[in-house]
N, C-alpha and C positions, 0 to 999 in steps of 0.2 A: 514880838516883831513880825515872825512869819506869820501870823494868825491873820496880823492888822491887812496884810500884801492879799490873803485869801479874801478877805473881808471887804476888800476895796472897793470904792464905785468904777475902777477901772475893767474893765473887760478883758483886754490884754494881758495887764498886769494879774487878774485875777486867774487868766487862762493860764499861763505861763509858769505862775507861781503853783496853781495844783500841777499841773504837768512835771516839772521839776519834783515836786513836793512826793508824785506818788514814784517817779523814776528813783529816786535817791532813799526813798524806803523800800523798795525793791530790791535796791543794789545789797546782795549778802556781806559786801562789808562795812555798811551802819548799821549791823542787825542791832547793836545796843542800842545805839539811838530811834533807831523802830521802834522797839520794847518801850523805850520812854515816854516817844510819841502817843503808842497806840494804848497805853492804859490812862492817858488823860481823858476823863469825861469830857470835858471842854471841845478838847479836839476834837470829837465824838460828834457833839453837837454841832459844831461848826460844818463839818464834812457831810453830816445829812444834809444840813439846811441847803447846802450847795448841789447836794443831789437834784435838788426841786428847783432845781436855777432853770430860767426861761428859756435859757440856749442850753442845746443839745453837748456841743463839744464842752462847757462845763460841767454839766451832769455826768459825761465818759467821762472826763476826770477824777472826778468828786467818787464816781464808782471804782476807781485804781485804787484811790486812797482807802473808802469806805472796805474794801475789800478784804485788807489789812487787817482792820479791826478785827470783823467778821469772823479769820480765818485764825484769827490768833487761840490757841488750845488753852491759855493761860490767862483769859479774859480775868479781869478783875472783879470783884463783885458789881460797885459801880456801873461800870460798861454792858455787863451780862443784864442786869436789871432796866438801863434805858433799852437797850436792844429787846430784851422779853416786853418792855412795857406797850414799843412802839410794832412789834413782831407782825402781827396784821397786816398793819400798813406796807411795814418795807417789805413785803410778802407780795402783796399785789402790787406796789410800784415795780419790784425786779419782774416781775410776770410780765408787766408792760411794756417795761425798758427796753427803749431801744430795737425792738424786735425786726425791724429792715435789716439789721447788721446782720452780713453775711461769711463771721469769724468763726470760726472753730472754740477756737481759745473763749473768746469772748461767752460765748454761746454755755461752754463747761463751767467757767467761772461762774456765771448769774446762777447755773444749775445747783452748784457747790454752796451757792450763798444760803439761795432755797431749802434746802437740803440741812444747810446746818442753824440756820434762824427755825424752822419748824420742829428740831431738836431742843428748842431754848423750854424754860419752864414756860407755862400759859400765867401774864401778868398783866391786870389792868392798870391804868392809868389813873391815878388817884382824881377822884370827884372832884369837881371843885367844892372848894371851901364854901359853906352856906353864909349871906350874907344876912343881916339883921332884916332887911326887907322882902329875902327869899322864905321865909318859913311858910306853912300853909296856913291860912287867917279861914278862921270859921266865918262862916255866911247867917 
């Protein structure tokens, strides 16, 4: 249900709900419902994809939540593997983000993220699948 509210064509609604969404994983006491949260792949997915959202105040959002994952020392296999696979990227998107923001706080977090994604194993992104028309045809 919360996933559908993050996922919305609403803006508000989707503002609102990451905002909540990364407040109430923050709060120390749903640390078990954190833990729940943050080893779902799903989640995982859904929280990048909002990183890369057009507006600025979802993407801060979408980085509260994203954060989470990140920081957690007890990463799951699953989560540890899209993180290493995508590692690059969220490398140079945190490099980018946001960089006007003139937080302290803010500023250590992105550092921290940095810091522990460049820690992850080096994991490519599996090839795409070869299609019957993709092979190399002699001339």
């Amino acid at each position: 249900m919360y996933n559908k509210m993050l996922q919305s064509d609403s803006y508000v609604l989707r503002q609102q709900s990451l905002k909540l969404l990364s407040e109430f994983l923050l709060d120390r006491e749903n640390f078990a419902i954190m833990m729940r949260y943050i080893v779902d792949k799903n989640n995982l997915r859904i929280v990048m994809t909002l990183l890369r959202h057009k507006t600025a105040n979802i993407q801060f959002e979408a980085f509260h939540v994203f954060k989470v994952f990140v920081a957690n020392p007890e990463k799951p296999a699953d989560i540890v593997t899209i993180l290493a696979m995508n590692k690059a990227r969220l490398i140079a998107f945190l490099r980018a983000f946001q960089n006007e923001k003139d937080d302290e706080q803010f500023i250590e977090e992105k550092a921290m993220l940095i810091d522990t994604l460049q820690r992850l194993p080096d994991m490519e992104p599996p090839a795409p699948a070869a299609t019957p028309d993709s092979g190399s045809a002699a001339s």
